[in-house]
C-alpha positions as CSV (number, residue, x, y, z in Angstrom):
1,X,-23.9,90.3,22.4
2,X,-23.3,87.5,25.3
3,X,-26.0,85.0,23.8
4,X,-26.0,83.6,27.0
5,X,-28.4,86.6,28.5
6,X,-31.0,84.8,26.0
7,X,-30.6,81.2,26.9
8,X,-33.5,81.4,29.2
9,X,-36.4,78.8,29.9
10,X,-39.4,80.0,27.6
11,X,-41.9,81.4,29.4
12,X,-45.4,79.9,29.2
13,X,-48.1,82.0,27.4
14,X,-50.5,83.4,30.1
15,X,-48.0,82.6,33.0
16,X,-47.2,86.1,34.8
17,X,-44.7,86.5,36.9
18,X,-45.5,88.6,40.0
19,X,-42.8,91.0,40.2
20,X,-43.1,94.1,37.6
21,X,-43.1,92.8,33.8
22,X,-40.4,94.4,31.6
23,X,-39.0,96.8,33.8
24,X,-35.9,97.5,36.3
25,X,-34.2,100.3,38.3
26,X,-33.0,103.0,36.0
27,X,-34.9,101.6,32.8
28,X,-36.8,105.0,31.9
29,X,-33.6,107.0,33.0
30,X,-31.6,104.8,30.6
31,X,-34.2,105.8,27.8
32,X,-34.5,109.3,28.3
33,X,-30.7,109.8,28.2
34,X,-30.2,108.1,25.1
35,X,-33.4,109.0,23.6
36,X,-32.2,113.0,24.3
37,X,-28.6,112.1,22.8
38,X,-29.9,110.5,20.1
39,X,-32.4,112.9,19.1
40,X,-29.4,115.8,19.3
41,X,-27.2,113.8,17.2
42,X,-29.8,113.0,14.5
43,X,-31.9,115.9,14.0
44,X,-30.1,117.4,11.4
45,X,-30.5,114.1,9.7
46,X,-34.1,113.9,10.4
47,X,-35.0,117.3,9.3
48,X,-32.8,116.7,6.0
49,X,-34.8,113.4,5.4
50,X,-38.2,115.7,6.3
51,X,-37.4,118.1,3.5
52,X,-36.6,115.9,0.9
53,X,-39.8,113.4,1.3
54,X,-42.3,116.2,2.0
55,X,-40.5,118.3,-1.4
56,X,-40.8,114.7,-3.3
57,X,-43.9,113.0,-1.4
58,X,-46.4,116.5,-0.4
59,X,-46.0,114.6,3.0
60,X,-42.9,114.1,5.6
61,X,-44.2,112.4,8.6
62,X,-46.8,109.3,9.0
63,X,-48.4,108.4,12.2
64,X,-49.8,105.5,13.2
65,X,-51.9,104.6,15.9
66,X,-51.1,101.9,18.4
67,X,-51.6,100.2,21.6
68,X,-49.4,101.3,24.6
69,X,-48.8,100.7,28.4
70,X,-52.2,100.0,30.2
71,X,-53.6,99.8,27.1
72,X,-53.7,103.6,26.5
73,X,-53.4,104.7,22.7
74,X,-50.5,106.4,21.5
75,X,-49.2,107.7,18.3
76,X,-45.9,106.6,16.6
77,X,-44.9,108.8,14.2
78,X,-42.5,107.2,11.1
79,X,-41.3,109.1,8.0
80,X,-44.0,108.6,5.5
81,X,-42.3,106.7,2.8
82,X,-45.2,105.6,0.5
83,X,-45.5,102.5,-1.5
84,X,-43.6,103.6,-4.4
85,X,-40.1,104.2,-3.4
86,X,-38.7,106.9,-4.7
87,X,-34.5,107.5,-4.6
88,X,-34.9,108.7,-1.0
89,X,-37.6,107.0,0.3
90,X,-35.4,103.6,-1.0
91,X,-32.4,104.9,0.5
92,X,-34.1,105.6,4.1
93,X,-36.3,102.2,4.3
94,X,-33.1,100.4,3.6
95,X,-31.3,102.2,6.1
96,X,-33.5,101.0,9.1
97,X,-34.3,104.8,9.4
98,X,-38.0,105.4,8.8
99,X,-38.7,104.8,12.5
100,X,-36.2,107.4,13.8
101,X,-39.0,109.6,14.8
102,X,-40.3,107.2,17.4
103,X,-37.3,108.7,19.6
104,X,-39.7,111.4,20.3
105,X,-42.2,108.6,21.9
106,X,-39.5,107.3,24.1
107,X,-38.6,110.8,25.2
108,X,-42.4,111.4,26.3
109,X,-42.6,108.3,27.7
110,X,-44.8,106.2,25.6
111,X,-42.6,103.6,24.5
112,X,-38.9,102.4,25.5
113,X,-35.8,101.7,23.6
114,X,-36.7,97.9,24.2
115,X,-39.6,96.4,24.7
116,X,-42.6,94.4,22.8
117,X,-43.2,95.7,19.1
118,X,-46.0,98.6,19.3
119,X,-49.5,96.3,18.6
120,X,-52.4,97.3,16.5
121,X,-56.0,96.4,18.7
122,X,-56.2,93.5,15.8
123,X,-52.9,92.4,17.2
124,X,-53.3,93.3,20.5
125,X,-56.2,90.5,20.0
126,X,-54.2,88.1,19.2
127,X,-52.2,87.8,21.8
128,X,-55.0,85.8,24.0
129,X,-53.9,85.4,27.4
130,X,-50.7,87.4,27.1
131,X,-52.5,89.7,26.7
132,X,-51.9,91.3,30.2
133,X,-48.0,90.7,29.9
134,X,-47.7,93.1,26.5
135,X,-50.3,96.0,28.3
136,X,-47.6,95.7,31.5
137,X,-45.0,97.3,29.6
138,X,-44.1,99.9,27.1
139,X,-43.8,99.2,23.6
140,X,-40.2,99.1,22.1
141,X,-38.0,100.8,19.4
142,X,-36.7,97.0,19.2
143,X,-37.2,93.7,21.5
144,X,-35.7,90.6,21.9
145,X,-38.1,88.8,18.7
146,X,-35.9,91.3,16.7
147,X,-32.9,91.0,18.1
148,X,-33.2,86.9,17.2
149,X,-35.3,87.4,13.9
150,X,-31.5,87.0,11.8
151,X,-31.3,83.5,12.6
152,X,-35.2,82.7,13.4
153,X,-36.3,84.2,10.2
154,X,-40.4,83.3,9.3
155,X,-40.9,82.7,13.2
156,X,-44.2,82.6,14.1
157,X,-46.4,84.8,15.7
158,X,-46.8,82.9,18.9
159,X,-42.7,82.6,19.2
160,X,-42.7,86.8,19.1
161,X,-45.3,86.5,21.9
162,X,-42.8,84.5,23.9
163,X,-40.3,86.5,23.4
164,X,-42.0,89.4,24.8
165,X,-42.7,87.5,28.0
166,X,-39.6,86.0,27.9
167,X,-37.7,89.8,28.2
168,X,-40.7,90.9,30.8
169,X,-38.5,88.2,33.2
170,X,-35.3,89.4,32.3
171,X,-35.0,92.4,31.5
172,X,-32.3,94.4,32.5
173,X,-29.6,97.2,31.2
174,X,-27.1,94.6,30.3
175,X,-29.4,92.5,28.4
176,X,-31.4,96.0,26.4
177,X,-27.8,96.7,25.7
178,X,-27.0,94.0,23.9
179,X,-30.1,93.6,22.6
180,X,-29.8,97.5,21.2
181,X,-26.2,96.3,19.7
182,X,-27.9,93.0,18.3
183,X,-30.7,95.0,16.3
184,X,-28.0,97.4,14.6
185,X,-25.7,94.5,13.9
186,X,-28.5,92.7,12.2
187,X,-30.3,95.6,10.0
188,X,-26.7,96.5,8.6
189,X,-25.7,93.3,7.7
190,X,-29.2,92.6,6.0
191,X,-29.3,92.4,2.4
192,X,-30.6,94.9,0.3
193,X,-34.3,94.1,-0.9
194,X,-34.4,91.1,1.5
195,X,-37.8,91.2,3.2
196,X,-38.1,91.9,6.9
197,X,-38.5,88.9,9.1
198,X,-41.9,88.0,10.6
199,X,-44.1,90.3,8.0
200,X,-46.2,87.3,7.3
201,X,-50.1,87.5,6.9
202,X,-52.3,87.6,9.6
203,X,-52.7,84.4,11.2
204,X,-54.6,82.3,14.7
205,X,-53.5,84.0,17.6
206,X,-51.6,82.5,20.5
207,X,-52.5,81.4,24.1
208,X,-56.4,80.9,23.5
C-alpha cells in the first residue's frame, strides 16, 4: 500500500468536517460488488466451516448486536467459535475467518468493507464528541486503526478514534483498496497465538 495515502494531518476529536464523513462516489457500489463476489466465492467454505462447528459446538453462527449508521442497531453475525477452541474453531480464528459472515451485512447495507470498527453502546459512549463522526458512517469489515495496528500495536483507544475521523476525510477507492490489501497482508503475516492488537481493557474515553 502507498503509505503516503495515510500521511495525513490528524484530525482533531470533535472537529467535523462539513462535506459527507466516510463516504465517496461509487463507495456502496464498490461494496456490493465485492461483497456479492466474495460471498460466491466463499460460500462453500462458509457452509463447510457451518457444519463442522454446529456438528462439534450444537451452534454455527453467533450474532452480536451493535451500533450502525445513524445510530440504528444492527446485527453482525460471526461463526460462533466458543472459548475453548477446538481443532476447527483454532484453525478458523487463526485464519482471520470468523467474521466472514459479516459479508452478508455489507451486502444489505449495514456496514461497508471499510469503515470504523462496529461499536458496542458502551463504546459508542466512549467516543465523547466523536461521537457524531462514527454515527455518520457505516461500520467496517476493517478500517484504517487496523490496517496500522502491525506497527502501532497496544495503541490507545483515543488513537483508533482518530483514525476513524482521520478516513471520514479521506476516504476514497484508492485508499479502501489499499487499506483492504493492508489488513490481509497484516493477519497473514501475524504469528500464531499472538494476541490481536488493541483488545486491551476498557479504559477513559476520548474527546470529553
Amino acid at each position: 500500500m502507498n503509505i503516503t495515502l495515510l500521511q495525513v494531518p490528524r484530525a482533531e476529536v470533535g472537529a467535523m468536517p462539513t462535506e459527507r464523513l466516510g463516504g465517496y462516489r461509487g463507495k456502496r457500489a464498490f461494496d456490493l460488488l465485492v461483497a456479492a463476489l466474495l460471498l460466491t466465492l466463499t460460500a462453500p467454505l462458509m457452509l463447510a466451516i457451518w457444519l463442522l462447528l454446529r456438528a462439534g459446538t450444537g451452534q454455527g453462527f453467533a450474532c452480536h448486536r451493535r451500533i450502525g449508521r445513524g445510530g440504528r442497531p444492527i446485527r453482525c453475525l460471526v461463526f460462533h467459535l466458543g472459548r475453548r477452541d477446538g481443532e476447527v474453531a483454532g484453525w478458523v480464528r487463526r485464519a482471520g475467518l470468523s467474521g466472514l459472515p459479516l459479508l452478508w451485512s455489507v451486502l444489505r447495507g449495514e456496514m461497508s468493507l471499510v469503515g470504523p470498527r462496529p461499536a458496542t453502546p458502551a463504546v459508542l459512549a466512549r467516543y465523547g464528541l466523536a461521537r457524531s463522526g462514527y454515527l455518520a458512517m457505516r461500520p467496517g469489515l476493517t478500517g484504517l486503526a487496523d490496517a496500522l495496528e502491525g506497527p502501532r500495536e497496544g495503541a490507545h483507544f483515543c488513537d483508533r478514534v482518530h483514525d476513524d475521523l482521520r478516513y471520514s476525510r479521506i476516504a476514497s477507492l484508492a485508499l479502501d483498496l489499499g487499506l483492504i490489501a493492508a489488513t490481509l497482508r497484516h493477519r497473514c503475516t501475524r504469528r500464531p497465538g499472538r494476541p490481536r492488537p488493541g483488545r486491551s481493557r476498557p479504559g477513559p474515553g476520548c474527546g470529553r
